[in-house]
DRENVO-116936 format. One record per residue (C-alpha): x, y, z; residue number from 1; residue in three letters. Coordinates in nm, 3 decimals, m for minus. Example, Ala and Ser with C-alpha at 12.3 -4.5 7.8 and 13.67 -1.06 7.14 Angstrom:
// residues 2
(markol (1.230,m0.450,0.780),1,"ALA")
(markol (1.367,m0.106,0.714),2,"SER")
// end
This chain:
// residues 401
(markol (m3.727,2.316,0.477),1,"UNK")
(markol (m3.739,2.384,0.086),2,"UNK")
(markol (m4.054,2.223,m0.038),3,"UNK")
(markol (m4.073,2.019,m0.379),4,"UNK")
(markol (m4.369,1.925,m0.597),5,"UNK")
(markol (m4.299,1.624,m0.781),6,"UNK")
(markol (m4.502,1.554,m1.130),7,"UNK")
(markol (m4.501,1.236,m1.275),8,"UNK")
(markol (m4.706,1.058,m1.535),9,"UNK")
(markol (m4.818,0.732,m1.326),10,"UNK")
(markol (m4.790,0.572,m0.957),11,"UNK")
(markol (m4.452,0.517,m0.896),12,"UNK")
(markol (m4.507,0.222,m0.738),13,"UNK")
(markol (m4.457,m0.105,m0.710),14,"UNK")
(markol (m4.104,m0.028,m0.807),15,"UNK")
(markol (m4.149,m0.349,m1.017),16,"UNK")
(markol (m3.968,m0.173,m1.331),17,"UNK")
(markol (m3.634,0.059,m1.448),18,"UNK")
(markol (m3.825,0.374,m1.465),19,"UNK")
(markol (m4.042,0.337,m1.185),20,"UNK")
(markol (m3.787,0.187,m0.939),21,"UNK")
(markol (m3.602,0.523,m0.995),22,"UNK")
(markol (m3.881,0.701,m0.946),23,"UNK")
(markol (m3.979,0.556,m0.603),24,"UNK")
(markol (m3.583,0.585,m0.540),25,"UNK")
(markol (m3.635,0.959,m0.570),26,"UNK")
(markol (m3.965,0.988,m0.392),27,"UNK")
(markol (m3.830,0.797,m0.094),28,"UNK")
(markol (m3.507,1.020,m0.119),29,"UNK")
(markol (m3.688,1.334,m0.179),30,"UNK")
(markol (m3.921,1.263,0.090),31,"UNK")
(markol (m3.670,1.212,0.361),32,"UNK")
(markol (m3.470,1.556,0.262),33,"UNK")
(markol (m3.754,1.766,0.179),34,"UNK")
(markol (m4.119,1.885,0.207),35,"UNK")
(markol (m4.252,1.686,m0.061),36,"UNK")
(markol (m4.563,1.714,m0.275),37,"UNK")
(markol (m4.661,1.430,m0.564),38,"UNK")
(markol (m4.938,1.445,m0.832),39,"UNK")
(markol (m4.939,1.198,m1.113),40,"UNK")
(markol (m5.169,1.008,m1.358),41,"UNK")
(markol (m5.320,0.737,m1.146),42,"UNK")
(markol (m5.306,0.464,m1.520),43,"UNK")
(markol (m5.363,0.097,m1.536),44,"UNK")
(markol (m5.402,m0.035,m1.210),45,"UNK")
(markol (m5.253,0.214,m1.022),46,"UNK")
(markol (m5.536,0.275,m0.785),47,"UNK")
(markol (m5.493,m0.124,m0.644),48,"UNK")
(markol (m5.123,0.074,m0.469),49,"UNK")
(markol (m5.229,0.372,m0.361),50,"UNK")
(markol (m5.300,0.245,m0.008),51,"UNK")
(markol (m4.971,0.082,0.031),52,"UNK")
(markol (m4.800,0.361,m0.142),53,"UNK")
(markol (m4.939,0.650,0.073),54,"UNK")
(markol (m4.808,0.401,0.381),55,"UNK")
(markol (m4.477,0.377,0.276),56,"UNK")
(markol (m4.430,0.753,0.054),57,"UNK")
(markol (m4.330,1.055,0.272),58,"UNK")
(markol (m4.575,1.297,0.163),59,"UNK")
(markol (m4.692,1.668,0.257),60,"UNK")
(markol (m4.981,1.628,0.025),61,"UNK")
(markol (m5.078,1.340,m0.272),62,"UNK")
(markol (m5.287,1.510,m0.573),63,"UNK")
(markol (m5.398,1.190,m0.789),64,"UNK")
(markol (m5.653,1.177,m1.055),65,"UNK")
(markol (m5.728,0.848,m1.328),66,"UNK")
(markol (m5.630,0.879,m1.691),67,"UNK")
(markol (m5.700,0.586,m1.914),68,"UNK")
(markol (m5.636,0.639,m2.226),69,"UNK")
(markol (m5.513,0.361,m2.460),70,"UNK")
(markol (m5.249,0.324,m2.689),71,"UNK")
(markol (m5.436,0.327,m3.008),72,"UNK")
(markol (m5.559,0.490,m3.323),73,"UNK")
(markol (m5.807,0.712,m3.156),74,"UNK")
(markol (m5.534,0.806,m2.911),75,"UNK")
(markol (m5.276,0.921,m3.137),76,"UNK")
(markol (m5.564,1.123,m3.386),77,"UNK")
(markol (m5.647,1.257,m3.099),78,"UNK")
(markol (m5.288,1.351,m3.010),79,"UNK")
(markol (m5.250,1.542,m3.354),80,"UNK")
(markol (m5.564,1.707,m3.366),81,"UNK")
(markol (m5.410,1.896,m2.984),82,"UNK")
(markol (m5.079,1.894,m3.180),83,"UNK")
(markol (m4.865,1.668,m2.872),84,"UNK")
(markol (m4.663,1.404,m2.864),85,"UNK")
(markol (m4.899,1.076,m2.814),86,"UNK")
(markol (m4.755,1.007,m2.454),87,"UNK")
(markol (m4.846,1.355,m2.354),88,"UNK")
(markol (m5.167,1.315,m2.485),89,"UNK")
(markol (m5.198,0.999,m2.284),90,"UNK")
(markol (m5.139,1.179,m1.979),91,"UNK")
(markol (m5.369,1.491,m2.031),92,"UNK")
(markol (m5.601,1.593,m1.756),93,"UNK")
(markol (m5.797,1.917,m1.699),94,"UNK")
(markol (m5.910,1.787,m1.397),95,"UNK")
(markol (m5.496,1.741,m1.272),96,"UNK")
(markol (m5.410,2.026,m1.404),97,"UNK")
(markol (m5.678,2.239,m1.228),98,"UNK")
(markol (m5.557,2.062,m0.898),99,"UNK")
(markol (m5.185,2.086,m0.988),100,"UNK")
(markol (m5.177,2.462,m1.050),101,"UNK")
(markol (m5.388,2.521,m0.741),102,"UNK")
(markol (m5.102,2.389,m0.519),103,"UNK")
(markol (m4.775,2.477,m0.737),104,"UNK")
(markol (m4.701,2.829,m0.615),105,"UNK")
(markol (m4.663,2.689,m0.230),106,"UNK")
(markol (m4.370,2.524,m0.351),107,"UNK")
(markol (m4.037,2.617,m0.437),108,"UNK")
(markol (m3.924,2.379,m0.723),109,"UNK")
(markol (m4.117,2.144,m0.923),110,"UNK")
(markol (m3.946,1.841,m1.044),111,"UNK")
(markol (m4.091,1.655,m1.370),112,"UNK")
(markol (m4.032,1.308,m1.353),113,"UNK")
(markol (m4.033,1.243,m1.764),114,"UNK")
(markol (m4.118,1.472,m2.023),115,"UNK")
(markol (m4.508,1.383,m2.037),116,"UNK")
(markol (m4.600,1.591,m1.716),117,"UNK")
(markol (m4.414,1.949,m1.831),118,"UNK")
(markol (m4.764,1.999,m1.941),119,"UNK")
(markol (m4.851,2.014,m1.588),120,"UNK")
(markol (m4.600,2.332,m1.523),121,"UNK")
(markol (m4.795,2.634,m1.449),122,"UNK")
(markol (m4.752,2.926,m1.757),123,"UNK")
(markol (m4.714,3.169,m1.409),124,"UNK")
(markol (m4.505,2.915,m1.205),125,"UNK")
(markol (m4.200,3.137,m1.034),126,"UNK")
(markol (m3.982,2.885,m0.881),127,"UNK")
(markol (m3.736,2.640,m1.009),128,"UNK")
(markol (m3.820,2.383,m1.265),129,"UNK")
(markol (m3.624,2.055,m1.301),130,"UNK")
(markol (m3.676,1.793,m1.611),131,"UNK")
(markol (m3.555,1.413,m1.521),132,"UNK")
(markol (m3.522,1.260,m1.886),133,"UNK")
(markol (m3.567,0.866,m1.832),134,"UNK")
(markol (m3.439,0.892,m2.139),135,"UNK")
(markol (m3.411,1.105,m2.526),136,"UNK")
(markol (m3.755,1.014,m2.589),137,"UNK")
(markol (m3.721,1.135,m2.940),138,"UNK")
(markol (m3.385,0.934,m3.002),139,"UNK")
(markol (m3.610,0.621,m2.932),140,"UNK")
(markol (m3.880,0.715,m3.168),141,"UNK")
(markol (m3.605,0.776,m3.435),142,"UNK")
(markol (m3.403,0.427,m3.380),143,"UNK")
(markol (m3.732,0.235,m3.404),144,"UNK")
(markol (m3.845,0.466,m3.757),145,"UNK")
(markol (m3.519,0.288,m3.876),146,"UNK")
(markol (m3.518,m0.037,m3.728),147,"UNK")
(markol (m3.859,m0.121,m3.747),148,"UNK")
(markol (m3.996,m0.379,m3.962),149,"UNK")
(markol (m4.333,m0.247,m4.060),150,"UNK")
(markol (m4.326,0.015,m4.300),151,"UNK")
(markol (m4.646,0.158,m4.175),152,"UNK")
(markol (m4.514,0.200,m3.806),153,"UNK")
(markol (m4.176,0.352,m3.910),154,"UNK")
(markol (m4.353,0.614,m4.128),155,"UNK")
(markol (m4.551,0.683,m3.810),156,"UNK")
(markol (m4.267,0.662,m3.534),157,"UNK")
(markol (m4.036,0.899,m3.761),158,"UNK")
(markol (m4.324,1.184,m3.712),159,"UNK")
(markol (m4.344,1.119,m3.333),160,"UNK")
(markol (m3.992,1.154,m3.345),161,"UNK")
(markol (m4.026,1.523,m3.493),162,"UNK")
(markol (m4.296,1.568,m3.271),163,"UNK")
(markol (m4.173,1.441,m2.914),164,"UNK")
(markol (m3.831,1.637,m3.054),165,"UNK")
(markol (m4.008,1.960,m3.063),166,"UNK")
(markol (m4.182,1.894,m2.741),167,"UNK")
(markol (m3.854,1.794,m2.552),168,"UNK")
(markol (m3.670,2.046,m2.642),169,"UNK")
(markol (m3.938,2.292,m2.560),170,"UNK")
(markol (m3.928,2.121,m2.191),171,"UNK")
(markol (m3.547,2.181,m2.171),172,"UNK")
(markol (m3.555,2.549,m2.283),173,"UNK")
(markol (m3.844,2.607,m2.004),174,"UNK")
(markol (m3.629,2.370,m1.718),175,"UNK")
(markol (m3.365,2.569,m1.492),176,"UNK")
(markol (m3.205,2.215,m1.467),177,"UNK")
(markol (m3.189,1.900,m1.688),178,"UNK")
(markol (m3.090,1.566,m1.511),179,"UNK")
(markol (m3.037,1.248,m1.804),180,"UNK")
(markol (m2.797,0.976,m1.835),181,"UNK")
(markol (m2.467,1.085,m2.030),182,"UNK")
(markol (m2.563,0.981,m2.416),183,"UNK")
(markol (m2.899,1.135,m2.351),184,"UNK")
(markol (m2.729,1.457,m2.254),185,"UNK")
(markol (m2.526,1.464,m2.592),186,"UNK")
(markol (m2.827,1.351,m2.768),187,"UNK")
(markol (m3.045,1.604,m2.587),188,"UNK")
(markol (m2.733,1.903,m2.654),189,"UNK")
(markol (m2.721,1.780,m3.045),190,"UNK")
(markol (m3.062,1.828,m3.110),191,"UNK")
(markol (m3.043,2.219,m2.959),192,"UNK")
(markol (m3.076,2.178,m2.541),193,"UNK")
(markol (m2.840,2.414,m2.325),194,"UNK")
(markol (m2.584,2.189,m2.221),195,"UNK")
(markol (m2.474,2.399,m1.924),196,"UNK")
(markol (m2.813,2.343,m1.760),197,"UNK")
(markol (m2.712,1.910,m1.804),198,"UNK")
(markol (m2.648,1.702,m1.510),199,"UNK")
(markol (m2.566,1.376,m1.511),200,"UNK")
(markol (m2.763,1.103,m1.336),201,"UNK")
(markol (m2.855,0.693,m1.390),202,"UNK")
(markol (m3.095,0.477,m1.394),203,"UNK")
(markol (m2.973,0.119,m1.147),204,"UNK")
(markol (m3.183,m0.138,m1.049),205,"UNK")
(markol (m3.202,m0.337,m0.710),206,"UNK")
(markol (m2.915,m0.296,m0.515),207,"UNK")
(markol (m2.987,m0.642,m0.327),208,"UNK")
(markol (m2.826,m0.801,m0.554),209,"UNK")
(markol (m2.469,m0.618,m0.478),210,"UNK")
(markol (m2.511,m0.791,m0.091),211,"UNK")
(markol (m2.549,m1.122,m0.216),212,"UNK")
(markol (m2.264,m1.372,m0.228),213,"UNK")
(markol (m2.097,m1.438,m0.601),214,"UNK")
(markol (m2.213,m1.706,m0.857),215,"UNK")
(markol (m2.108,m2.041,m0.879),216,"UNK")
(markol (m2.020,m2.136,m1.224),217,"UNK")
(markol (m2.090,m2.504,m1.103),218,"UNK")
(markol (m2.450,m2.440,m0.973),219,"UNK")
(markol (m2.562,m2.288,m1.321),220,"UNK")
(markol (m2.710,m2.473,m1.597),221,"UNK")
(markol (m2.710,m2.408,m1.991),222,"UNK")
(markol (m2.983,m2.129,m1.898),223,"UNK")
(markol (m3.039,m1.816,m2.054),224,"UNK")
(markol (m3.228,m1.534,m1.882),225,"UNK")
(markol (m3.406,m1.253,m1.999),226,"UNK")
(markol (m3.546,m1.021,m1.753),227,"UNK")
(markol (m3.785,m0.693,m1.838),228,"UNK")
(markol (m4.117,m0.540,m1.935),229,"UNK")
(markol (m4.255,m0.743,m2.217),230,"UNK")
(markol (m4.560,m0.440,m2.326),231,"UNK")
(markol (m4.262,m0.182,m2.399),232,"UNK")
(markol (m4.174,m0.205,m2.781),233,"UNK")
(markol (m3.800,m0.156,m2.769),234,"UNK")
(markol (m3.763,m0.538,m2.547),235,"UNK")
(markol (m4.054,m0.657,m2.797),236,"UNK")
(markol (m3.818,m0.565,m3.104),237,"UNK")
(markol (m3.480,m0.707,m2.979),238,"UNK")
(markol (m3.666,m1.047,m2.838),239,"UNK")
(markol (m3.834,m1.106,m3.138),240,"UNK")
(markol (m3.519,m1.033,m3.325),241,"UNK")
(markol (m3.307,m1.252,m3.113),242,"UNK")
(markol (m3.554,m1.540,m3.126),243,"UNK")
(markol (m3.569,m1.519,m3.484),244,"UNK")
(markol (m3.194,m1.453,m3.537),245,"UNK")
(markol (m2.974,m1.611,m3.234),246,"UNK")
(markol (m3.152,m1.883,m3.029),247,"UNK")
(markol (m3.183,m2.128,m3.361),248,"UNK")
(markol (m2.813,m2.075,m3.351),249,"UNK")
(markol (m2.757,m2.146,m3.017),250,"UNK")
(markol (m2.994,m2.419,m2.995),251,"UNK")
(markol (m2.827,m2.593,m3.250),252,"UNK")
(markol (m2.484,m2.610,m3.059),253,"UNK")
(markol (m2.661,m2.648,m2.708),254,"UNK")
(markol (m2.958,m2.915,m2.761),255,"UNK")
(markol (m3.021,m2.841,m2.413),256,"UNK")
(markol (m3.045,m2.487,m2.311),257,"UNK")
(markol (m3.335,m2.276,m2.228),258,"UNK")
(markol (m3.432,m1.978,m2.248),259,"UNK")
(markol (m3.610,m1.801,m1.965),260,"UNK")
(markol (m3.806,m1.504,m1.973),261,"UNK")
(markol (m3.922,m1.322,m1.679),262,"UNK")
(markol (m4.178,m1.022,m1.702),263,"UNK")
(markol (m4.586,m0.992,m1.698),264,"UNK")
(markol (m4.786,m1.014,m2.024),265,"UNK")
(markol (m4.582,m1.106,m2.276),266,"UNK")
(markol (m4.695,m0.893,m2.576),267,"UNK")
(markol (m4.892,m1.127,m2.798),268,"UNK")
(markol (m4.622,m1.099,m3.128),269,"UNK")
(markol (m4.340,m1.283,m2.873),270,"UNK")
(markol (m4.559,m1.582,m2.765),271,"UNK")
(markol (m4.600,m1.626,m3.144),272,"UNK")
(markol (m4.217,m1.593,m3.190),273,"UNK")
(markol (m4.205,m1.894,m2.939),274,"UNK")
(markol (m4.468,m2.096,m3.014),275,"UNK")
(markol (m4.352,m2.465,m3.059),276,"UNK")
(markol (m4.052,m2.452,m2.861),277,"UNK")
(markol (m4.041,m2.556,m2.558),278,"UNK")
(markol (m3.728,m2.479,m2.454),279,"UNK")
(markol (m3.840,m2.143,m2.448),280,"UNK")
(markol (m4.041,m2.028,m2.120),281,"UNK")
(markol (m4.256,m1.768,m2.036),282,"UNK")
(markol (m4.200,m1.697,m1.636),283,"UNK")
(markol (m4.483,m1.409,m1.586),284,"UNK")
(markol (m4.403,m1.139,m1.298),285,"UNK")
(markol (m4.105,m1.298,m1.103),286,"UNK")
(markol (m4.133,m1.142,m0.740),287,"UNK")
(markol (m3.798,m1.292,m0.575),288,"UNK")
(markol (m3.526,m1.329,m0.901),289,"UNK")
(markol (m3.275,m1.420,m0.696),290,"UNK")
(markol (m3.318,m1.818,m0.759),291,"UNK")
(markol (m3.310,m1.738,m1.166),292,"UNK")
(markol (m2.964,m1.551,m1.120),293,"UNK")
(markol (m2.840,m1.847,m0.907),294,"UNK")
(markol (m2.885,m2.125,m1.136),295,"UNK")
(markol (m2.864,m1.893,m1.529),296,"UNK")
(markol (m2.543,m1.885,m1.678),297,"UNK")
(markol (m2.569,m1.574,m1.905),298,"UNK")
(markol (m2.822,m1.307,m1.927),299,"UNK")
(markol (m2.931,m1.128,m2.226),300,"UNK")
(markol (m3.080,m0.763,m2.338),301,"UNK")
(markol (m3.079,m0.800,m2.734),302,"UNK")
(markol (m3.166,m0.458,m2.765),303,"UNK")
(markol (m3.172,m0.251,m3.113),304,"UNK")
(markol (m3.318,0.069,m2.992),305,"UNK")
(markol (m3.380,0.278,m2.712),306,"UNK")
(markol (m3.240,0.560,m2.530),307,"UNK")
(markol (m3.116,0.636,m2.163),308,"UNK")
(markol (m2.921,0.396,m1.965),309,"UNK")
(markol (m3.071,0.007,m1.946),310,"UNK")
(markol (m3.122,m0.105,m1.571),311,"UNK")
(markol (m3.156,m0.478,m1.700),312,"UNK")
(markol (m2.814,m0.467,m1.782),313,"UNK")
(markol (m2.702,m0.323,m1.489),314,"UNK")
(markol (m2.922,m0.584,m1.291),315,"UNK")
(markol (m2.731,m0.864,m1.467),316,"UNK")
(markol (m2.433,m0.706,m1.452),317,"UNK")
(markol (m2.447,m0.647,m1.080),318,"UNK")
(markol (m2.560,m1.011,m0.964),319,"UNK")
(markol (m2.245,m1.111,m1.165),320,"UNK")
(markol (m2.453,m1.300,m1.437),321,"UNK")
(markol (m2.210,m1.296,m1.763),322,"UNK")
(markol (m2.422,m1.038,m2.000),323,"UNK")
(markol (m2.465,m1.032,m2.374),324,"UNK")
(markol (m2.592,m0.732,m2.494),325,"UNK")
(markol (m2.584,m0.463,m2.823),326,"UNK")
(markol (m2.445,m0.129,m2.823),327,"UNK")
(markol (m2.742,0.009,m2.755),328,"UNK")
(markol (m2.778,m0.208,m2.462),329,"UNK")
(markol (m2.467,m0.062,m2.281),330,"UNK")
(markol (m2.420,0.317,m2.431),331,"UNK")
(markol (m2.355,0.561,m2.137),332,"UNK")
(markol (m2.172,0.299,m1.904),333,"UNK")
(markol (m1.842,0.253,m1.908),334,"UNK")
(markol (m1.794,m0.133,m1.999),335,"UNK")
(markol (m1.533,m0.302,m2.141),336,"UNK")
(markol (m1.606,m0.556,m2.443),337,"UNK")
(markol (m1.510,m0.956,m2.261),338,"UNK")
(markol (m1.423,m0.738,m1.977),339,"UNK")
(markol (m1.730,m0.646,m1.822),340,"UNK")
(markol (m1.998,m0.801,m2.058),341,"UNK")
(markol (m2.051,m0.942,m2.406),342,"UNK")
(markol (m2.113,m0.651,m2.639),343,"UNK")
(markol (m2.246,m0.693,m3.006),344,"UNK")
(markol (m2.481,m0.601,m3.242),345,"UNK")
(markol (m2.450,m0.869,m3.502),346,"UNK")
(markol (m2.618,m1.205,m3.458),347,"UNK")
(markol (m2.352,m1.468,m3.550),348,"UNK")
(markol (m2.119,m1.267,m3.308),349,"UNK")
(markol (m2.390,m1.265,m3.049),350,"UNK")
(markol (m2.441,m1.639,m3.115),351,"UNK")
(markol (m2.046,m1.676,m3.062),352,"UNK")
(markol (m2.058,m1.514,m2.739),353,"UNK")
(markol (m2.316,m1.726,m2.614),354,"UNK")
(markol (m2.172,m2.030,m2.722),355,"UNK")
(markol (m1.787,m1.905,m2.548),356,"UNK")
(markol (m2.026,m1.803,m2.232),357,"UNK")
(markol (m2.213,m2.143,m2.165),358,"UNK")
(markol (m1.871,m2.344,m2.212),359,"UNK")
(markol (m1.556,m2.109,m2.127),360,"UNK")
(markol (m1.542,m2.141,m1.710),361,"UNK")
(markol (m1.283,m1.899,m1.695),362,"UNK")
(markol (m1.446,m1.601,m1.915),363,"UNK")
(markol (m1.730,m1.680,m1.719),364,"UNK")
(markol (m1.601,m1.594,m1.406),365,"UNK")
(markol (m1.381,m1.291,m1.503),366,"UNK")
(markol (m1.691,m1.121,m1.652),367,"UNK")
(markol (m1.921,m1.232,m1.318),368,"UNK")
(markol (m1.640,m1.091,m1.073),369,"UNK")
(markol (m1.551,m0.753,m1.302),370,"UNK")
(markol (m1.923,m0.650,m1.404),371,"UNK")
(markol (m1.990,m0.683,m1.045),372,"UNK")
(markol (m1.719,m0.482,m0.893),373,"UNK")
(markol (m1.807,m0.189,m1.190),374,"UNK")
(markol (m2.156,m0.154,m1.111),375,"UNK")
(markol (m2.044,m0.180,m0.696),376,"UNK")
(markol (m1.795,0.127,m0.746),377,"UNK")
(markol (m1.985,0.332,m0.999),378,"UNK")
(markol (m2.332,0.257,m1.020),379,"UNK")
(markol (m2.444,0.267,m0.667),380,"UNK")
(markol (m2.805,0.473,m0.587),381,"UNK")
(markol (m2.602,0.682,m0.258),382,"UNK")
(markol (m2.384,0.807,m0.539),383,"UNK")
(markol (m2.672,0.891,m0.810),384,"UNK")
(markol (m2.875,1.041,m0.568),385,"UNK")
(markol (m2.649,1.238,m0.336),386,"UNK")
(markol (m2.507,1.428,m0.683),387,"UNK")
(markol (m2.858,1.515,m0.743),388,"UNK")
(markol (m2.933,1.655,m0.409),389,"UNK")
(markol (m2.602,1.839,m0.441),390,"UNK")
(markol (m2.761,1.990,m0.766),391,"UNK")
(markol (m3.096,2.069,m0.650),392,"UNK")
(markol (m2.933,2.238,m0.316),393,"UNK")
(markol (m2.752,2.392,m0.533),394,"UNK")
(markol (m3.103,2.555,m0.736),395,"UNK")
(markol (m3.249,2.634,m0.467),396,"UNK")
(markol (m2.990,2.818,m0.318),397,"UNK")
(markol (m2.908,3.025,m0.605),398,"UNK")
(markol (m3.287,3.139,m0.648),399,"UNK")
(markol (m3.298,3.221,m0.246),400,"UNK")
(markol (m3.531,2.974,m0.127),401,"UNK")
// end
């Protein structure tokens, strides 16, 4: 049986988020297919899951070893004085590495699980090398350098842009195989990466929510529903911005909605957004979601930058919750404007579709019955997965392992 070493820069587990539910989607898959090896970052409180994780992962061996560094100033001086990208700096161990490379040449492909671990990829490593982009890193540092709204921060995001760029692409020239979401690719191709070594792959969310029955229109109320990581600055720019910019709207020509967001520690500049309304609610960590998509009539991912593809909106999209979201939001799936979901990136059209969404019964349920039979025949993780076990069979047979 081919054995794989997987690198990636934290615990992949609890699979409470987009990135890391694919992650433990992979490690679970991996595990079951292969001999499989994992050595990450053990950040945050990663060490609270590592019993339950080493449980439930299918492991030939588990290399771990505790990074905390911050985000902050120190960080990032510290990142250009070792000339990386910040989140590689973040992730930096001598102590992993030491461990990694002792245990890389027994196996026959390494898989990086986001850029930040390539750094981890032995200089005299002989077997295959495989790069999963959760998304164009550098594309994200570049949309926020012209979105943001401090002029401090976009000075400083435009050089992690040129940094992470260079460090990328340096990843994809080294990598016999790249796997990203379709506008990463091109983004990834346009800034100089080798197209022919591209493969196309997804990011999804739960797939409970395609077993469960459909919404009822009736058994909603004027609710809207935000659900995602509220510490990662592309959901803090688009909720601030839609606070600021759409809910007044919306409030104004439905006194009684709310506005519901779910996610753990709300970064402090969105509980100042909110402050004084209380129509708009702060849910924390939401284990079971199901009873918010029952009773929410739209859902909403008001985002202005990013990269990759955006599970959130595939979650919404698949419980059949009518979704409002940007172009940004829903670049690399294949939705329909009205057809599948609400897409705009102005706010009085964003108010408008909002306002047709909590009112219009039959739009409603022509965009909860179409997203959901999109996401059921495209988007599907026995799909995403078995293409990428095609591809890496396909590796490892051409190098003779």
């Amino acid at each position: 049986m081919p054995s794989i070493l997987f690198l990636t820069p934290e615990l992949p587990y609890p699979p409470f988020s987009g990135g890391r539910i694919k992650s433990w989607k992979l490690v679970e898959f991996l595990g079951a297919h292969y001999s499989l090896g994992l050595a990450c970052a053990l950040k945050g409180d990663d060490e609270t899951y590592l019993p339950d994780f080493r449980q439930r992962a299918r492991l030939t061996e588990f290399i771990g070893e505790p990074v905390k560094i911050p985000r902050s100033a120190r960080a990032l001086m510290g990142s250009y004085v070792q000339r990386i990208p910040l989140n590689v700096f973040r992730t930096r161990s001598t102590a992993l590495r030491q461990r990694i490379a002792a245990i890389a040449p027994r196996h026959d492909l390494i898989f990086c699980d986001h850029y930040e671990v390539f750094q981890y990829v032995p200089d005299d490593y002989r077997g295959r090398v495989v790069l999963h982009e959760h998304n164009a890193y550098f594309l994200m540092w570049r949309r926020y350098a012209q979105t943001g709204n401090n002029p401090v921060m976009r000075l400083a995001s435009y050089l992690e842009y040129r940094r992470v760029r260079r460090y990328e692409l340096h990843a994809c020239a080294r990598a016999n195989l790249i796997f990203a979401s379709p506008n990463d690719i091109d983004s990834l191709v346009e800034a100089g990466a080798d197209r022919s070594k591209c493969r196309v792959t997804y990011h999804l969310g739960d797939e409970f929510t395609l077993n469960q029955p459909p919404l009822d229109y009736d058994a909603t109320e004027p609710v809207l529903l935000y659900v995602g990581t509220l510490t990662w600055e592309a959901n803090i720019d688009g909720l601030q911005w839609f606070l600021a910019e759409v809910w007044p709207a919306v409030k104004r020509r439905h006194p009684r909605a709310r506005f519901r967001i779910a996610g753990k520690n709300p970064d402090a500049r969105l509980v100042r957004a909110a402050v004084g309304d209380p129509a708009v609610e702060f849910l924390g960590f939401v284990e079971d979601l199901e009873p918010l998509f029952r009773s929410s009539r739209v859902f909403v991912a008001p985002l202005r930058f990013g990269a990759g593809i955006k599970v959130k909106v595939l979650s919404g999209m698949g419980r059949g919750i009518p979704t409002v979201t940007t172009s940004v939001g829903s670049e690399g799936l294949q939705v329909q404007h009205l057809r599948h979901a609400a897409i705009t990136d102005q706010a009085p059209d964003m108010v408008t579709a909002i306002d047709t969404l909590l009112t219009d019964r039959q739009l409603w349920e022509t965009l909860s019955r179409e997203s959901r039979a999109l996401v059921e025949s495209q988007y599907t993780w026995d799909r995403v997965l078995g293409s990428m076990q095609q591809e890496l069979q396909t590796l490892l047979t051409a190098s003779g392992r």
